[in-house]
Biopython code that builds the backbone (N, CA, C, O; Angstrom):
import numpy as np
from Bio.PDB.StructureBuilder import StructureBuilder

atoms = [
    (1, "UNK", "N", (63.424, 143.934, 133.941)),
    (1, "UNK", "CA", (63.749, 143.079, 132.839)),
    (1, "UNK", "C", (63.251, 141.653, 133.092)),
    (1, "UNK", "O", (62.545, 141.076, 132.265)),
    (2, "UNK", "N", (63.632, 141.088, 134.261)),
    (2, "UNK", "CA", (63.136, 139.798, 134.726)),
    (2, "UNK", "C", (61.927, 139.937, 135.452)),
    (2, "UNK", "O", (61.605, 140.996, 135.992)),
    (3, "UNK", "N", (61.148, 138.750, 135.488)),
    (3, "UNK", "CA", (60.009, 138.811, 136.164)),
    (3, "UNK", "C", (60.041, 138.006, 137.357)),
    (3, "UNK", "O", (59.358, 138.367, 138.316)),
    (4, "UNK", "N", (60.654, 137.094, 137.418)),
    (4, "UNK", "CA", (61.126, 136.150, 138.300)),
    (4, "UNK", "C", (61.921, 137.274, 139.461)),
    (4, "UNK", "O", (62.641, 138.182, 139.048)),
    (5, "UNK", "N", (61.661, 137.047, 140.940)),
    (5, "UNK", "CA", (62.295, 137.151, 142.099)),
    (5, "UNK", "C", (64.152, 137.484, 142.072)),
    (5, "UNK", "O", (65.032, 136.769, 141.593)),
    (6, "UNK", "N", (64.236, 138.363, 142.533)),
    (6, "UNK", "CA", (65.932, 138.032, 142.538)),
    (6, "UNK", "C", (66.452, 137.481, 142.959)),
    (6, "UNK", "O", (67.630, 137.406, 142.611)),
    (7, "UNK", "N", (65.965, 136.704, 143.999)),
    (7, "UNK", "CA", (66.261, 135.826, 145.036)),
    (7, "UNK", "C", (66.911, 134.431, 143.844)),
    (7, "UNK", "O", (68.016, 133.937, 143.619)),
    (8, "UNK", "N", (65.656, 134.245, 143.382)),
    (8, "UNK", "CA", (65.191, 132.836, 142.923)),
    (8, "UNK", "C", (66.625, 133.019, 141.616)),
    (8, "UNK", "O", (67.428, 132.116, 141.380)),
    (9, "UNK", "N", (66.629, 134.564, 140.850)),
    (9, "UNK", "CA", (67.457, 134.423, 139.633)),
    (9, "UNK", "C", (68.792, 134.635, 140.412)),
    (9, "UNK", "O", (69.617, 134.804, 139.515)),
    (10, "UNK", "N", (69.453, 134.717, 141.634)),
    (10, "UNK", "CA", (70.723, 134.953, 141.762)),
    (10, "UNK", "C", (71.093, 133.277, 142.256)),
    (10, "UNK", "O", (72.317, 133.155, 142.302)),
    (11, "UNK", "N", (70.361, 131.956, 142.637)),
    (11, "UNK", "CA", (70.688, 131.072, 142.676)),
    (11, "UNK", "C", (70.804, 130.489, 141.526)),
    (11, "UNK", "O", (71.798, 129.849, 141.185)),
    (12, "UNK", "N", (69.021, 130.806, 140.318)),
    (12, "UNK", "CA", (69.465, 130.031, 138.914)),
    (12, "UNK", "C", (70.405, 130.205, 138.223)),
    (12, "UNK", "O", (70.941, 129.216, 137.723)),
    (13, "UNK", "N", (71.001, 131.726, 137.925)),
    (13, "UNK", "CA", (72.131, 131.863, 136.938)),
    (13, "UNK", "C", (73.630, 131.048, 137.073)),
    (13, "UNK", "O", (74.051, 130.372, 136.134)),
    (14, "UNK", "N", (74.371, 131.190, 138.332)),
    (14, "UNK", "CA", (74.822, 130.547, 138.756)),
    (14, "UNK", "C", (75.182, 128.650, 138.364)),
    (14, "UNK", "O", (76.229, 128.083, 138.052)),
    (15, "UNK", "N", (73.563, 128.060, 138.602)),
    (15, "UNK", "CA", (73.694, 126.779, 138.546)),
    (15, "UNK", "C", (73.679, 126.522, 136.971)),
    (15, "UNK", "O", (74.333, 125.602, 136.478)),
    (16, "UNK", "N", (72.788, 127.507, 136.109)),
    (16, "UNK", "CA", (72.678, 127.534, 134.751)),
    (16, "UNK", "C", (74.401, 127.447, 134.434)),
    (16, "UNK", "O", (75.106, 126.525, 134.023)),
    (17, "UNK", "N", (74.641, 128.590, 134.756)),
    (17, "UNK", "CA", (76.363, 128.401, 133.614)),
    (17, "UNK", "C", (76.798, 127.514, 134.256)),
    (17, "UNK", "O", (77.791, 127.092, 133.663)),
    (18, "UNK", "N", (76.538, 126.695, 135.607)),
    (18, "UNK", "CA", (77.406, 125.385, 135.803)),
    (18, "UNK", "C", (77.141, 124.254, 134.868)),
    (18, "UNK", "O", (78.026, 123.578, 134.344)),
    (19, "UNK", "N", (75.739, 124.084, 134.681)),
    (19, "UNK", "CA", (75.308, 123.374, 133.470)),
    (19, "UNK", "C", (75.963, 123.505, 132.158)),
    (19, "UNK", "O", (76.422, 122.636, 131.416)),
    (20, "UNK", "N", (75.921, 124.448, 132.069)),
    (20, "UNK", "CA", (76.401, 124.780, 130.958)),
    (20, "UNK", "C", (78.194, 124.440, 130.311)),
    (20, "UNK", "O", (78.667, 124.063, 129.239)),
    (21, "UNK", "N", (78.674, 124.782, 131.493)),
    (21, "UNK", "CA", (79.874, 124.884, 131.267)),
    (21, "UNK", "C", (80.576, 123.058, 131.405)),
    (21, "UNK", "O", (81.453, 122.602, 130.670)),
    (22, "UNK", "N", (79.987, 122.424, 132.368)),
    (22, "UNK", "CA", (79.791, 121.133, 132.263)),
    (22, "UNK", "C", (79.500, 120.544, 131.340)),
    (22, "UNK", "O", (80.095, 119.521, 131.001)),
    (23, "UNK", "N", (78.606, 120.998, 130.766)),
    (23, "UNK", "CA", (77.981, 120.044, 129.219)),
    (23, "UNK", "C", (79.163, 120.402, 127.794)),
    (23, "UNK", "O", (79.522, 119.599, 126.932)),
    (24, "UNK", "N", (79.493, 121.600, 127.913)),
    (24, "UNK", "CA", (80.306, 122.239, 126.789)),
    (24, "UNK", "C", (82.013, 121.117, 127.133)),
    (24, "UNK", "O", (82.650, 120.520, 126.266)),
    (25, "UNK", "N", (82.359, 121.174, 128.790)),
    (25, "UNK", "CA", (83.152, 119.998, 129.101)),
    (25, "UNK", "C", (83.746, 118.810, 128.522)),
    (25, "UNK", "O", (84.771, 118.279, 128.094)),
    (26, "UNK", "N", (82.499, 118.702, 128.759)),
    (26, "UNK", "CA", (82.033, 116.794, 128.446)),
    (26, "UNK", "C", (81.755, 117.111, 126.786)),
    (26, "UNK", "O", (81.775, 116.033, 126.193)),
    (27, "UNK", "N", (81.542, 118.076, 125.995)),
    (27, "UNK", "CA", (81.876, 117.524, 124.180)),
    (27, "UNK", "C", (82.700, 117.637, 124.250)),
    (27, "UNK", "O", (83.088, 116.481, 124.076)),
    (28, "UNK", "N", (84.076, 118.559, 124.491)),
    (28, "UNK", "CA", (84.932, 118.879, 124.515)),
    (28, "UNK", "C", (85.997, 117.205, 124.660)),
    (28, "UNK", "O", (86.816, 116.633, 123.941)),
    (29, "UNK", "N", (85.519, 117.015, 125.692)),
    (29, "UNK", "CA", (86.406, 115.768, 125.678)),
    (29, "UNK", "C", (86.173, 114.671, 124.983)),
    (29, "UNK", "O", (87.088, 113.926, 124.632)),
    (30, "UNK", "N", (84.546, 114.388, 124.627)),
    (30, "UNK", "CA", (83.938, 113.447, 123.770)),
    (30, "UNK", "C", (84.655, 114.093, 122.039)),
    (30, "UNK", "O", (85.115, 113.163, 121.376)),
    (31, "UNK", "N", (84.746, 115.299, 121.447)),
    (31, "UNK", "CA", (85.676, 115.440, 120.699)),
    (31, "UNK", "C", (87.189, 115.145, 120.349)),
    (31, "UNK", "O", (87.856, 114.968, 119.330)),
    (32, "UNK", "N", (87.388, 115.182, 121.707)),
    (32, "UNK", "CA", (89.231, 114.894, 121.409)),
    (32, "UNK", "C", (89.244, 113.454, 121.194)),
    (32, "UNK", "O", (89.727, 112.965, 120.172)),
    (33, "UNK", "N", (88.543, 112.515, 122.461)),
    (33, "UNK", "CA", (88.238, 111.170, 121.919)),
    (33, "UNK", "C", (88.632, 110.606, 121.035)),
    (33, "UNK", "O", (89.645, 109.964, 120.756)),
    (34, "UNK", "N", (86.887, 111.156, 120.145)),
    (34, "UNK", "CA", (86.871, 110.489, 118.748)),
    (34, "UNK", "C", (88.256, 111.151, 117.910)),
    (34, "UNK", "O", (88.723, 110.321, 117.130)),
    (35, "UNK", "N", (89.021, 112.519, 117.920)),
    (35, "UNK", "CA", (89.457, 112.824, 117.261)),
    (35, "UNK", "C", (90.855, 112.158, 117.247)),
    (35, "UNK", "O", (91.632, 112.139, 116.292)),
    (36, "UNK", "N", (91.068, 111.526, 118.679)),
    (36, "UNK", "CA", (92.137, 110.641, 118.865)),
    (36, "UNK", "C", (92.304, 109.384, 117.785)),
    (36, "UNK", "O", (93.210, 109.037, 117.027)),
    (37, "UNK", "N", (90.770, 108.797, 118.143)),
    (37, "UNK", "CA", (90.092, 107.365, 117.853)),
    (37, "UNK", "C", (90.476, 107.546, 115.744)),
    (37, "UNK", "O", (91.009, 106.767, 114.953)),
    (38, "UNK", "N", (89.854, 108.988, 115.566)),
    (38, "UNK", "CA", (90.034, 108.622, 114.185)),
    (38, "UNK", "C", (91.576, 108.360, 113.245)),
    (38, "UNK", "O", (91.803, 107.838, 112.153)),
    (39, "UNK", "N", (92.671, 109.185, 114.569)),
    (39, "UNK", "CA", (93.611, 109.419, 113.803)),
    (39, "UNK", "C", (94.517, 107.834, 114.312)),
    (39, "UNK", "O", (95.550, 107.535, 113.712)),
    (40, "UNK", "N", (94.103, 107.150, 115.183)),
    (40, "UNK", "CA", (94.233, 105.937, 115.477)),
    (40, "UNK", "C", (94.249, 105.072, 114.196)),
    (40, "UNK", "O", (95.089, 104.389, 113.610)),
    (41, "UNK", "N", (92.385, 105.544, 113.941)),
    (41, "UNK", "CA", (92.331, 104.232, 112.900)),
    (41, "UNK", "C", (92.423, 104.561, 111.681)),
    (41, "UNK", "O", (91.637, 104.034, 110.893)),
    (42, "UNK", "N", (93.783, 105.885, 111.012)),
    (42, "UNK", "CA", (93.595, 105.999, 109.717)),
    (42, "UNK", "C", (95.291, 105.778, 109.763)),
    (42, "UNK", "O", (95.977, 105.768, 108.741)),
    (43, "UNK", "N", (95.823, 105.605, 111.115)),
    (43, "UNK", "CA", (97.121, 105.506, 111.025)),
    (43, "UNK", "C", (97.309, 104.035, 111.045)),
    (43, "UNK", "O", (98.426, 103.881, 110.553)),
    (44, "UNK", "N", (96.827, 102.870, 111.346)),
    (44, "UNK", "CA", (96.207, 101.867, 111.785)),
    (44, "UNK", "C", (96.069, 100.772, 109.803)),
    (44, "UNK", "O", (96.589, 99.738, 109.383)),
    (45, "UNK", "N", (94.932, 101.975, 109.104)),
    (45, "UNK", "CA", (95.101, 101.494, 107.994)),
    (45, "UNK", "C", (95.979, 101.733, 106.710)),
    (45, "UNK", "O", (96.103, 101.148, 105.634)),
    (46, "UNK", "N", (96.673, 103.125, 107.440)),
    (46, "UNK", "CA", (97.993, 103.068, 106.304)),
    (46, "UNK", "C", (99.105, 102.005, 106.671)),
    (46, "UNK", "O", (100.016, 101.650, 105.923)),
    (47, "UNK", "N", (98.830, 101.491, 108.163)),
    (47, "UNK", "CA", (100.055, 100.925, 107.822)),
    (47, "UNK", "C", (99.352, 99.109, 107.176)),
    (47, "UNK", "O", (99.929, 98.265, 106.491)),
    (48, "UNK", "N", (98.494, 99.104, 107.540)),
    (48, "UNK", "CA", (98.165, 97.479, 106.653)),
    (48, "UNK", "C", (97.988, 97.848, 104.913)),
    (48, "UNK", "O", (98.297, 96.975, 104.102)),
    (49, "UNK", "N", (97.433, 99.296, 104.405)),
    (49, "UNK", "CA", (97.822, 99.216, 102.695)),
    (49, "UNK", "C", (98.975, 99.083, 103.043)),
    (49, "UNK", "O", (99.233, 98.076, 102.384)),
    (50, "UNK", "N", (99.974, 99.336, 103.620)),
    (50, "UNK", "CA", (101.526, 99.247, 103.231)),
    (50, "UNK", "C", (101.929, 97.830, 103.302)),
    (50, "UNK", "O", (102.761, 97.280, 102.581)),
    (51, "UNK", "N", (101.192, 97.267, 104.326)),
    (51, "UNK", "CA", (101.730, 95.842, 103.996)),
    (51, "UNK", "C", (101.296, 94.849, 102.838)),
    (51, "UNK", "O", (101.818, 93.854, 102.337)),
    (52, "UNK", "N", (99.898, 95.675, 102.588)),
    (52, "UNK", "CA", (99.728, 94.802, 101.455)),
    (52, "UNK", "C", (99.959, 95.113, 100.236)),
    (52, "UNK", "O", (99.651, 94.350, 99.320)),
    (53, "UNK", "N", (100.586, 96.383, 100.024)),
    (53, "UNK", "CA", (101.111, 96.854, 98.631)),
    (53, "UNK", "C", (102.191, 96.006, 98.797)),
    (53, "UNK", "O", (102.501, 95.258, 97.870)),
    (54, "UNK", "N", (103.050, 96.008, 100.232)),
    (54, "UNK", "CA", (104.522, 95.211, 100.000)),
    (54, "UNK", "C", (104.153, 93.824, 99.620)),
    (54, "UNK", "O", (104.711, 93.337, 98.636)),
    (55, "UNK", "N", (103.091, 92.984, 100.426)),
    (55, "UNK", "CA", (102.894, 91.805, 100.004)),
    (55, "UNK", "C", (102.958, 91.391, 98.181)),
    (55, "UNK", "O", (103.515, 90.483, 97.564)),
    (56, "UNK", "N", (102.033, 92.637, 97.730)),
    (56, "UNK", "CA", (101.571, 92.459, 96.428)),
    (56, "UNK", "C", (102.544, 92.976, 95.569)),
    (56, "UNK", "O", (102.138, 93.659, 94.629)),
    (57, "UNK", "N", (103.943, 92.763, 95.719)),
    (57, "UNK", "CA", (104.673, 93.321, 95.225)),
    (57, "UNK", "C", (106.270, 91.983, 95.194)),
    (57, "UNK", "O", (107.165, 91.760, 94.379)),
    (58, "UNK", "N", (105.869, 91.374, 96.631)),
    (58, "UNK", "CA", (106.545, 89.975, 96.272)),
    (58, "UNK", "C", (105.980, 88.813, 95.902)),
    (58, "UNK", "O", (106.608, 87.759, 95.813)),
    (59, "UNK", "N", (104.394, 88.990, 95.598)),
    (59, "UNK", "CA", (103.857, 88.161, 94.956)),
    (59, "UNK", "C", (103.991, 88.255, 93.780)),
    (59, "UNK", "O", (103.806, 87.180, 93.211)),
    (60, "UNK", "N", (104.368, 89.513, 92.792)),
    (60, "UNK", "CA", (104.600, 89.569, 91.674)),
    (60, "UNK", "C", (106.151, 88.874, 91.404)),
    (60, "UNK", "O", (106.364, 88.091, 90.478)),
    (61, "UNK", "N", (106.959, 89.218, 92.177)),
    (61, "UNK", "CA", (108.418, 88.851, 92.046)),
    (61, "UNK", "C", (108.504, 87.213, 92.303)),
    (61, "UNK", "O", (109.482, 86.567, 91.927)),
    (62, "UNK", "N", (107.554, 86.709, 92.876)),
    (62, "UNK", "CA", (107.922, 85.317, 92.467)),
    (62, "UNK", "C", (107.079, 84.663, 92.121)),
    (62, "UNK", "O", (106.957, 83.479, 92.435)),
    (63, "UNK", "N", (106.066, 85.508, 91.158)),
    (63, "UNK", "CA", (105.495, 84.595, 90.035)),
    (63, "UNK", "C", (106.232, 84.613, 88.776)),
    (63, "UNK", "O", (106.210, 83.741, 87.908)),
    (64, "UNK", "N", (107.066, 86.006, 88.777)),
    (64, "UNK", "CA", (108.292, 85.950, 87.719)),
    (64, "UNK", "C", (109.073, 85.448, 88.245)),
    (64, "UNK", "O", (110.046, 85.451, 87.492)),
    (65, "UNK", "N", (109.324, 84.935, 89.201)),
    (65, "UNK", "CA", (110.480, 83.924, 89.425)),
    (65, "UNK", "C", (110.249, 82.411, 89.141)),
    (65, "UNK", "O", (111.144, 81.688, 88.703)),
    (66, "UNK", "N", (108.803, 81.917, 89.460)),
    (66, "UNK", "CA", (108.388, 80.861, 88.880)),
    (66, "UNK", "C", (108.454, 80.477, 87.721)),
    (66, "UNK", "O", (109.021, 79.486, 87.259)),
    (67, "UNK", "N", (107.782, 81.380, 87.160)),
    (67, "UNK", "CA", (107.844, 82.113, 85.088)),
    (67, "UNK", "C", (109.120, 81.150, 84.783)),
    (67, "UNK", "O", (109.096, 80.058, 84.216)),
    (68, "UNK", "N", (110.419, 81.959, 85.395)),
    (68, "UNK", "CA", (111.799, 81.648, 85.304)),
    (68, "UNK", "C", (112.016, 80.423, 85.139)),
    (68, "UNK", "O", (112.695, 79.974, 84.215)),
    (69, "UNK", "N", (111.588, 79.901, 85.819)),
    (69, "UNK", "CA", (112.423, 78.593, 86.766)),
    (69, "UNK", "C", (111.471, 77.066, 85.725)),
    (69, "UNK", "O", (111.541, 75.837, 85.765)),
    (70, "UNK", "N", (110.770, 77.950, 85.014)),
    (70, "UNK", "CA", (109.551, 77.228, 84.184)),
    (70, "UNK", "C", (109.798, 76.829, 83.063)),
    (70, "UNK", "O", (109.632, 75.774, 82.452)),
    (71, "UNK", "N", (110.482, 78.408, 82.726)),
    (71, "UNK", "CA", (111.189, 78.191, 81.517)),
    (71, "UNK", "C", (111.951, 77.567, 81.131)),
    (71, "UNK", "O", (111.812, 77.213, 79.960)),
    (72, "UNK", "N", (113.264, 77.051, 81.956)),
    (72, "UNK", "CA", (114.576, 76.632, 82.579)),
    (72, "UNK", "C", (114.625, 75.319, 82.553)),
    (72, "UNK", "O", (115.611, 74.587, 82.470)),
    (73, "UNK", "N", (112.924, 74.922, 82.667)),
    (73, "UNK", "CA", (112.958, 72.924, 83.572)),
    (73, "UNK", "C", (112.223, 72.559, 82.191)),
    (73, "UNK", "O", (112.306, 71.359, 81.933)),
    (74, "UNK", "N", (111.294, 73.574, 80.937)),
    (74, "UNK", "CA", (110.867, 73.212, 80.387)),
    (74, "UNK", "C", (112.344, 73.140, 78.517)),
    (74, "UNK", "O", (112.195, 72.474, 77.493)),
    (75, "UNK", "N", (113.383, 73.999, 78.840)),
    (75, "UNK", "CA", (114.063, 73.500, 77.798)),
    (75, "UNK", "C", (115.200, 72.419, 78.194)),
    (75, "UNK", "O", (115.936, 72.221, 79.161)),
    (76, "UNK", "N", (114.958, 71.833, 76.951)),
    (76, "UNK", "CA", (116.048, 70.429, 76.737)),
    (76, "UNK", "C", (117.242, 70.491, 76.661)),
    (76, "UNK", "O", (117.593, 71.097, 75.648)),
    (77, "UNK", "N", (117.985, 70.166, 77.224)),
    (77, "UNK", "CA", (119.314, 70.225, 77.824)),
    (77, "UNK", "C", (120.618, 69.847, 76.420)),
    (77, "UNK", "O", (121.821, 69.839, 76.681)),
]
sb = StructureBuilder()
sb.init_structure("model")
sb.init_model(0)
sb.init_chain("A")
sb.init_seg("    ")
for serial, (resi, resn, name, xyz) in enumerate(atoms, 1):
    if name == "N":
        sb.init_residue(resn, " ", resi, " ")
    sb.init_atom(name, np.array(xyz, "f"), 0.0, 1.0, " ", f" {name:<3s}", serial, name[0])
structure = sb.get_structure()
């Protein structure tokens, strides 16, 4: 089947699946990584929309409170 020496293929196979199994390794961990990294930065930006929905939500409440207070200074007593 092989043409190559047996000699020569009972050292390559060996170092081959070490390669191999090394490289498959190393995505393996370069996957979890990023998969860490992404859930980092989507947890990261729900929580700043949340702050800025809350922000934008007491900015409304005291421009109607201004509104108010507008109304109040502008009638005559």
């Amino acid at each position: 089947m092989y043409k190559s020496p047996t000699a020569k293929l009972l050292k390559f196979f060996p170092e081959s699946r070490d390669r191999w199994k090394a490289k498959c390794q190393a995505l393996r961990c370069e996957i979890k990584k990023l998969a860490n990294q992404t859930r980092a930065v989507e947890k990261s930006r729900e929580h700043w929309r949340e702050r800025a929905r809350t922000a934008q939500k007491r900015v409304i409440e005291l421009e109607q409170e201004l509104e108010e207070l507008k109304c109040l200074a502008a009638q005559p007593d």
